[in-house]
N, C-alpha and C positions, 0 to 999 in steps of 0.2 A: 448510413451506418452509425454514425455517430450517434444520431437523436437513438440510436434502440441501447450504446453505450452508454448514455445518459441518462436514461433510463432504468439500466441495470445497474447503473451505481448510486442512484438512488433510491432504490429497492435494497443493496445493499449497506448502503450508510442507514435505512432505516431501521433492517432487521437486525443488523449488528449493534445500533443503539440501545437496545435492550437490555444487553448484556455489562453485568458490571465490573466486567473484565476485562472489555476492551476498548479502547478510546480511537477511530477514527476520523482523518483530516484529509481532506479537497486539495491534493496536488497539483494545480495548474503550471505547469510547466509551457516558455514560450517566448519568445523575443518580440517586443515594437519601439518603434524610434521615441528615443528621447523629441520632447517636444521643443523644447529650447534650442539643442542642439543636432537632433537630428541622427545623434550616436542611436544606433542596440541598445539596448537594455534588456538582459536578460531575465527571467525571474523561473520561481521554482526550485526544485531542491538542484538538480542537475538534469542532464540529458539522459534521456533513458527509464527516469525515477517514476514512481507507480503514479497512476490516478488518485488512489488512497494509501496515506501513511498511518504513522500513531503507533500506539503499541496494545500487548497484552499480559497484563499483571500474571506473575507466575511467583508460587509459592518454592522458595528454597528449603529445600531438604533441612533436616533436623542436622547434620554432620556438617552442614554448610552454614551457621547459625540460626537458622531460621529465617530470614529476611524475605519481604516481598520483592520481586524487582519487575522492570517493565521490561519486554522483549519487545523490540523492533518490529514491528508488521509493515507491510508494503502488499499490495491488493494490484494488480496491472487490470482492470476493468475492459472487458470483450467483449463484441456481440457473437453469438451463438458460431459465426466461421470465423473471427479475426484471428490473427495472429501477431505473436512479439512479432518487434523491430528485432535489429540485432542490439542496439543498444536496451532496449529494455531485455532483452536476457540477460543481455552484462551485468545488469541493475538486480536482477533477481539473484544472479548468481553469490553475487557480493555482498548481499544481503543473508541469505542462506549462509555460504562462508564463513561469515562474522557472526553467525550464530542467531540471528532473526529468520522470523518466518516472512517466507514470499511465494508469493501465486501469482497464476491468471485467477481471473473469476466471470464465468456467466455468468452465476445467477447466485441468490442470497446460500441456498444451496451447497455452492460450491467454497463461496466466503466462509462459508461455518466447517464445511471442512478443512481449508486452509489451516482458518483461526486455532483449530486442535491441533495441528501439529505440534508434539514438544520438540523440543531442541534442546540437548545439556552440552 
């Protein structure tokens, strides 16, 4: 299952690359021993956190001065039956929350529908 997840998220980092609106990044989230000493080392943004991060540029209303800003994306990357952890719902919720966009995504598809969500 994974290799068809690694797959679809690089189908997805491709067809999203297109767009000059949005900027996606390779979350590897994971822990291996320190090599010196043998400690964890964790890496990644945290537990739960998407496969694909980054954001998308969104234009601010004329009454809000104008400004460009970046909104939060988080992408949790599926194969066609996977399902969130509980921790990656957590991640999505909090993301959403806070006013970013967050998904599942099978397929580039589903990515492009995520990516339209606004959020004000």
């Amino acid at each position: 299952m994974a290799n068809v997840e690694t797959k679809i998220q690089q189908e997805i980092r491709l067809g999203l690359g297109m767009r000059d609106d949005v900027r996606l990044f390779r979350n590897q989230v994971g822990q291996l021993p320190d090599p010196r000493t043998g400690r964890p080392v964790q890496f990644g943004l945290a537990k739960g956190s998407a496969d694909l991060v980054g954001w998308k540029t969104i234009e601010i209303t004329p009454d809000m001065v104008g400004l460009s800003v970046a909104q939060f994306v988080s992408l949790e990357v599926k194969a066609p039956k996977g399902r969130p952890t509980a921790s990656q719902s957590a991640w999505m919720s909090a993301v959403e929350n806070a006013g970013g966009i967050a998904g599942i995504a099978r397929s580039v598809e589903e990515a492009q529908g995520i990516i339209e969500q606004t959020k004000a």
